[in-house]
C-alpha positions in Angstrom: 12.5 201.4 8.5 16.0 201.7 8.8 19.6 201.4 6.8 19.9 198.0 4.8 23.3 196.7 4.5 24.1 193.6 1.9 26.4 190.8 2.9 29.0 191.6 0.1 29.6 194.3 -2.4 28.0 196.5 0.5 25.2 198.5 -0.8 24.1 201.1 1.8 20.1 202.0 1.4 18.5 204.5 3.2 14.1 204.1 3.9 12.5 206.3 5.3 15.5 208.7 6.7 16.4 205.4 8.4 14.0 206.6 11.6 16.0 209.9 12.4 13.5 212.7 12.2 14.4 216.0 11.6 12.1 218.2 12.8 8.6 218.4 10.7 10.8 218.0 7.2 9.1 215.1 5.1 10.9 212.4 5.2 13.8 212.4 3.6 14.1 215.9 3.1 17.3 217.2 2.2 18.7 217.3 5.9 17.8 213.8 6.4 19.5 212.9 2.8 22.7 214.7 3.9 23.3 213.3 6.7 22.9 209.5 5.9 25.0 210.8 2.5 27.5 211.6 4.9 27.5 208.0 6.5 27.9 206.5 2.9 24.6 205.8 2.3 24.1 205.4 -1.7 20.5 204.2 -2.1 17.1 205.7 -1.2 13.7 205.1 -1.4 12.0 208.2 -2.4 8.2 209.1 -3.0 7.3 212.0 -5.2 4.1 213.5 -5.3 2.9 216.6 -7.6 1.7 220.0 -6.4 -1.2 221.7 -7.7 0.8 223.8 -9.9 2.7 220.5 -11.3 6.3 220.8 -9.0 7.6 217.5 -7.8 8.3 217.1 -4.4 10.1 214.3 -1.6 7.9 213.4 0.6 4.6 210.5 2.4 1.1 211.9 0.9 0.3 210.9 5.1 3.1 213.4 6.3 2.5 216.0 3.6 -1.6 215.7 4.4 -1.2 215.6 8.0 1.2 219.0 8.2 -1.2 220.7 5.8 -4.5 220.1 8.2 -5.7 217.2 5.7 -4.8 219.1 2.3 -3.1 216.6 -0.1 0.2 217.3 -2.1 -2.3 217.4 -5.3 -4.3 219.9 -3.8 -1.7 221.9 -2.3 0.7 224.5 -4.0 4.2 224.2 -4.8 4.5 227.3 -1.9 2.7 225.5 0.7 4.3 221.9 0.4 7.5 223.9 0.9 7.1 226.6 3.6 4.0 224.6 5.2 5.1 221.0 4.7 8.7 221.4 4.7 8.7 218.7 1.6 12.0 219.1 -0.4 11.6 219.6 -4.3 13.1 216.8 -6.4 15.1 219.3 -8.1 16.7 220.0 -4.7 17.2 216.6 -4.2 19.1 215.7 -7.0 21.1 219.0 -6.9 22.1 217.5 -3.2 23.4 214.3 -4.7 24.7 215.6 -7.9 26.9 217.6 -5.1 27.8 214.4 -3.2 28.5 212.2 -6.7 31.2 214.9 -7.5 33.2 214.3 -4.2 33.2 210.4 -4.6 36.5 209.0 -5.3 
């Protein structure tokens, strides 16, 4: 877990918010993303999982179950994976790096 660097052509990769937590957010959630955007990270690996009410979300099925008392993403609203999980949507994720793309040179 951690940021990957290659030898040349350097290709930054973020996995699992590279071990910075912040707070209960799943990981990466969007203040995770930001920060490591603002590093020049330009790769991450993302998991998506689907509410009960079909909304994607960022986040570990084991985070998202553990901060919802054992209630999986599937089982769990698009309400409660936000407020009560604190898992990003993948909407909101891409929004953030749409923003990001647009100030590269």
């Amino acid at each position: 877990h951690g940021v990957c660097r290659a030898a040349s052509n350097e290709l930054v990769c973020a996995h699992r918010a590279s071990g910075e937590q912040h707070g209960m957010e799943a990981m990466p959630g969007l203040l995770s993303a930001r920060t490591h955007l603002t590093k020049g990270v330009v790769c991450f690996d993302l998991d998506v999982v689907l509410s009960q009410d079909d909304e994607l979300f960022i986040g570990h099925e084991e985070h998202i179950s553990r901060a919802l008392a054992g209630t999986t993403a599937s089982q769990a609203t698009a309400k409660e994976l936000s407020t009560r999980a604190g898992a990003p949507t993948l909407k909101d994720m891409l929004h953030l790096f749409d923003e990001f793309e647009a100030k590269m040179p």
